[in-house]
N, C-alpha and C positions, 0 to 999 in steps of 0.2 A: 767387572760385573757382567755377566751373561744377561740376555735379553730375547724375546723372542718380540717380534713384529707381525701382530696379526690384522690384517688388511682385507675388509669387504669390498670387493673390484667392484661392487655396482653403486655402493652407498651414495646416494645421491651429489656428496659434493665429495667424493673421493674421485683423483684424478693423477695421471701418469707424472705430473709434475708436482703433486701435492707428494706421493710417494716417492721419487726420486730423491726429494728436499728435506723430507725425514729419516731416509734410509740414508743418507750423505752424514744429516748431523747428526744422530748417533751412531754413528761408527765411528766417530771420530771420539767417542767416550767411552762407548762401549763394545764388548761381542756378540753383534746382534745378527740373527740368523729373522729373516723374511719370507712366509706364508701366505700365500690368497686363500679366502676362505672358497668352498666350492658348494655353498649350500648350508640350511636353516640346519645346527647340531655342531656343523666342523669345528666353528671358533671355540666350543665348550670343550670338545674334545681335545683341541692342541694346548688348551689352558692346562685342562690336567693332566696332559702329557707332560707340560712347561713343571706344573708343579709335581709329577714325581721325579723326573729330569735335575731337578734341585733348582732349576734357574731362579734368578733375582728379580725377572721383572718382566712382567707380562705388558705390552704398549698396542693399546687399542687404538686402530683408525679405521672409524665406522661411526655407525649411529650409534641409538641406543640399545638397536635390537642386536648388535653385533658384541657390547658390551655387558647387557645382560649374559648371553651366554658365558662369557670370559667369566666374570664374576660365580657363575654356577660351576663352570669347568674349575674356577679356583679352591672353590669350596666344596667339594663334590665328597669328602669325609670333614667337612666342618670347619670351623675357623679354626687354625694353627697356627702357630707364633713362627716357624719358619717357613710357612707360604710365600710364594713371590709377591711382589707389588705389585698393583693394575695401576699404570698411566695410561690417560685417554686425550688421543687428539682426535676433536671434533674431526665428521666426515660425511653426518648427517643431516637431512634435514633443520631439524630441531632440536638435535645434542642438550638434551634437559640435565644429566648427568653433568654431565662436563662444565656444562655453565652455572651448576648448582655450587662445583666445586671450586668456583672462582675463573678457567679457565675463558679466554677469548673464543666469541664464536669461529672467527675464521681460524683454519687448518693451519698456516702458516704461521701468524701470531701466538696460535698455541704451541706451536712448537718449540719457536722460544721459550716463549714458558716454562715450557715443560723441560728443556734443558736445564734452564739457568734455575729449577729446581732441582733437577741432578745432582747440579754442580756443588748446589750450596744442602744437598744431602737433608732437604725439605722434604716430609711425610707425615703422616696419622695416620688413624683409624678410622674408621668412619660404622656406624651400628645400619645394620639393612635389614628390612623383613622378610622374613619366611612364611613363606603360603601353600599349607595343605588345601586342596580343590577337590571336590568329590562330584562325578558327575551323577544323572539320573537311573544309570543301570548300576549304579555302590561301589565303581572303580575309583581308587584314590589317588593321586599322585601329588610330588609335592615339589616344589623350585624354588629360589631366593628371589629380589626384586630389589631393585636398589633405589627407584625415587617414588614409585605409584601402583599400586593395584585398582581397577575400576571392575564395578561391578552393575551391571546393569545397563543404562542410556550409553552412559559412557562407551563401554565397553563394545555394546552396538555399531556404533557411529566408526571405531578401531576399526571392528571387522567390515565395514560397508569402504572405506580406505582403502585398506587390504585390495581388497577384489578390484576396486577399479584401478590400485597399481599394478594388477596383476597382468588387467589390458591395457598396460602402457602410460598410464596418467601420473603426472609428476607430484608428489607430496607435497606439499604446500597448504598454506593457512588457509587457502581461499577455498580448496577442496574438500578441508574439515570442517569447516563452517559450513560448505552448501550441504554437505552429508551429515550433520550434527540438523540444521531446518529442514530436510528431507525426513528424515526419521522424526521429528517432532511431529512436522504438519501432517504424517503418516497414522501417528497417533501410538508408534512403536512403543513409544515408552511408555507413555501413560497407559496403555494397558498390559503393562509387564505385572506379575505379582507384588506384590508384597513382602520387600526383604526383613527379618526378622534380625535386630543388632543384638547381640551381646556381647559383654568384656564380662573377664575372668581372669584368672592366676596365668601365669606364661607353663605351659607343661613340658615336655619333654619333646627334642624336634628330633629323635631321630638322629642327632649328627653329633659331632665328638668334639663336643665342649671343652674348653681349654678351661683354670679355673679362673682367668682370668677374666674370659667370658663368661662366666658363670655368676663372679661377683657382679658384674656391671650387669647382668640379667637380673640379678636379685636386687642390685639398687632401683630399677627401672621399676620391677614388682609393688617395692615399698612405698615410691611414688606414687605409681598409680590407683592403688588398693587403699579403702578405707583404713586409719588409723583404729578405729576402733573395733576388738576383732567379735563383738555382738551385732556390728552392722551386719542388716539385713542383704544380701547379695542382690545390685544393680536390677532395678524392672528392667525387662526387653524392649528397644525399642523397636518404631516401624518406620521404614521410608518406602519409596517406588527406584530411588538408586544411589549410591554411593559411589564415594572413591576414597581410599588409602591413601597417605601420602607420608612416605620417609621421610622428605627435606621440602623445602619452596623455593622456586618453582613446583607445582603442577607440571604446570606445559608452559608455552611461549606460541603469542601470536606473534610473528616476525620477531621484532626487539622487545616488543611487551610481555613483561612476567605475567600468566594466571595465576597468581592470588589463590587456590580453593582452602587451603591451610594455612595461611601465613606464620603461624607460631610450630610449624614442622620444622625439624633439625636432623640432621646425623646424630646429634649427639645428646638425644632425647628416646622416647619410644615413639608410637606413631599414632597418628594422628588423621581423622575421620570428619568428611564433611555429606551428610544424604540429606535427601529432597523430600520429606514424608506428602506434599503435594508436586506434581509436574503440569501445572497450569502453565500458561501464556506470562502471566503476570506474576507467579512466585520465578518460573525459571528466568525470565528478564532483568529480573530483580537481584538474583543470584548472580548471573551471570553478569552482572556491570557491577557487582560488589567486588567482584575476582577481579576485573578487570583496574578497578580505579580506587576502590578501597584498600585499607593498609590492615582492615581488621577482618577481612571476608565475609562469606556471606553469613547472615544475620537473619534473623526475623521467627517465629512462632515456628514457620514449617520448613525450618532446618534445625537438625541433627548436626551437634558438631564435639567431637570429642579431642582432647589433647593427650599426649605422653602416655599411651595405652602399652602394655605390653604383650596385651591379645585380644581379638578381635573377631568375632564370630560371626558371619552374616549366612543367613538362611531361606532359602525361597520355594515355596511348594511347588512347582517346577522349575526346569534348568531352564536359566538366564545367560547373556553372555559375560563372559570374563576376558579380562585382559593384566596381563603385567608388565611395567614397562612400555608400551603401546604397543604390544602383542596381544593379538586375538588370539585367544587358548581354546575358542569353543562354549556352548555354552555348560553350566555346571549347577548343582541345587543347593551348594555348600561349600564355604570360603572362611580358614581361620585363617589369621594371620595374626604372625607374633615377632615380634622386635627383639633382636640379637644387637645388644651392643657392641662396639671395637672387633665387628667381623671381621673385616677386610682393610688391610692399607693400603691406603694409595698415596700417589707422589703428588705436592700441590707445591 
């Protein structure tokens, strides 16, 4: 089995001894050739070098944002039945992926893992969403996403992150939180517009549908779409923010799961939880339902949808967006649609 090893040299808990200890054990299984990444684009790029190369098995250590890319490098003309595999050993912060997938937070225990799945020739599928983004000047671009899109507060709070990792400050739970209550007591969100929800039929993404994906698209459709085909098409609704979620976890404060979905899957469509109020007392309220509830957040002024297979949000000017906990900038229009059994990965 051929293998490529692509390695983010800064990702926070990536270390000379964390990679020495993975590049040792598999070589001893496989023929694995070793990359550092040298910047935001490269890992997507050596993905789909990896996947026209024929290789077997693309082996992420990094974060999320190192494995988003891999996953777009992988798919870059679509899901295909002889694409390599993405294994991921945690390397980040917060590795929400990888722990979604059952995986050990530490580097080290995953890698076992992820061996002694080698070995015993353990993989799936797993279904991701694709997100066409249109900013304020009608440019459109489009990317895959494998656990979260956030649109709005969310998405803010990413980008306010960002910049102060920029000047050297270490990722952590305690820096998203002071930058999630900085933007609140700022009044950031509460006066962001009004995103506009819709769900509708999954249309065409642009990428080269296997029919395999195509049927598991149209099961998805039939779920999520009225039975009856005189029903009237979904009212719009209104929130102040949202977030997307492929699977659950959200996120992770240290060892605690956020909750915003709990009924998100891989192996579902996707699933939406917005804010149509950002008061003191509904986001509070939100916010310890994620945390400590099993059913999420609840109440009058949440928005909360299940097993969707497209997802429309709309805002009379650009807000910010994120996927994956990447800040993309901000943007006035976000579909996103659920591709089942996209991508395998090794569990």
């Amino acid at each position: 089995m051929r293998a490529l090893l692509v390695v983010n040299p800064i990702a926070t808990a990536t270390t000379q001894r964390i990679r020495d200890v993975l590049v040792s054990a598999l070589a001893a299984d496989l023929s694995v050739d070793v990359v550092m990444t040298k910047g935001r684009g490269h890992a997507a790029e050596l993905a789909e070098r990896a996947a026209d190369n024929g290789l077997d098995l693309v082996v992420a250590l990094g974060g999320d944002g190192t494995v988003n890319e891999i996953a777009n490098g992988l798919l870059r003309s679509g899901p295909a039945p002889g694409a390599p595999a993405l294994a991921v050993v945690p390397g980040g912060s917060t590795n929400v992926f990888a722990r979604a997938l059952g995986y050990s937070p530490s580097p080290v225990e995953a890698t076992g893992e992820l061996l002694e799945a080698l070995r015993d020739g353990r993989s799936r599928r797993i279904g991701l969403g694709h997100a066409t983004f249109t900013s304020s000047s009608g440019i459109s671009q489009s990317r895959w996403f494998t656990f979260c899109a956030g649109f709005g507060l969310d998405a803010a709070v990413v980008e306010q992150v960002e910049r102060k990792r920029v000047h050297g400050r270490r990722n952590t739970p305690g820096l998203y939180l002071r930058s999630a209550l900085g933007r609140f007591i700022r009044n950031t969100g509460r006066r962001c517009p009004p995103i506009t929800v819709t769900t509708g039929e999954l249309g065409e993404l642009g990428t080269a549908e296997t029919a395999e994906t195509a049927q598991a698209a149209a099961d998805v459709r039939s779920a999520s779409l009225p039975d009856d085909p005189g029903h009237p098409d979904p009212v719009p609704e209104h929130v102040l923010a949202a977030v997307v979620c492929n699977t659950t976890p959200w996120t992770y404060l240290n060892a605690r799961p956020v909750r915003a979905c709990p009924d998100a899957s891989f192996d579902s469509g996707l699933d939406l939880v917005g804010l149509r109020r950002l008061t003191v007392m509904t986001t509070t309220r939100s916010i310890l339902q994620m945390l400590h509830g099993s059913r999420g957040p609840q109440g009058r002024d949440v928005l909360a949808l299940h097993d969707q297979a497209r997802i429309t949000l709309t805002a009379a000017q650009a807000i910010p967006l994120q996927l994956d906990g990447e800040y993309l900038g901000p943007h006035t229009e976000l579909t996103v649609s659920s591709t089942p059994r996209a991508l395998r990965v090794i569990v």
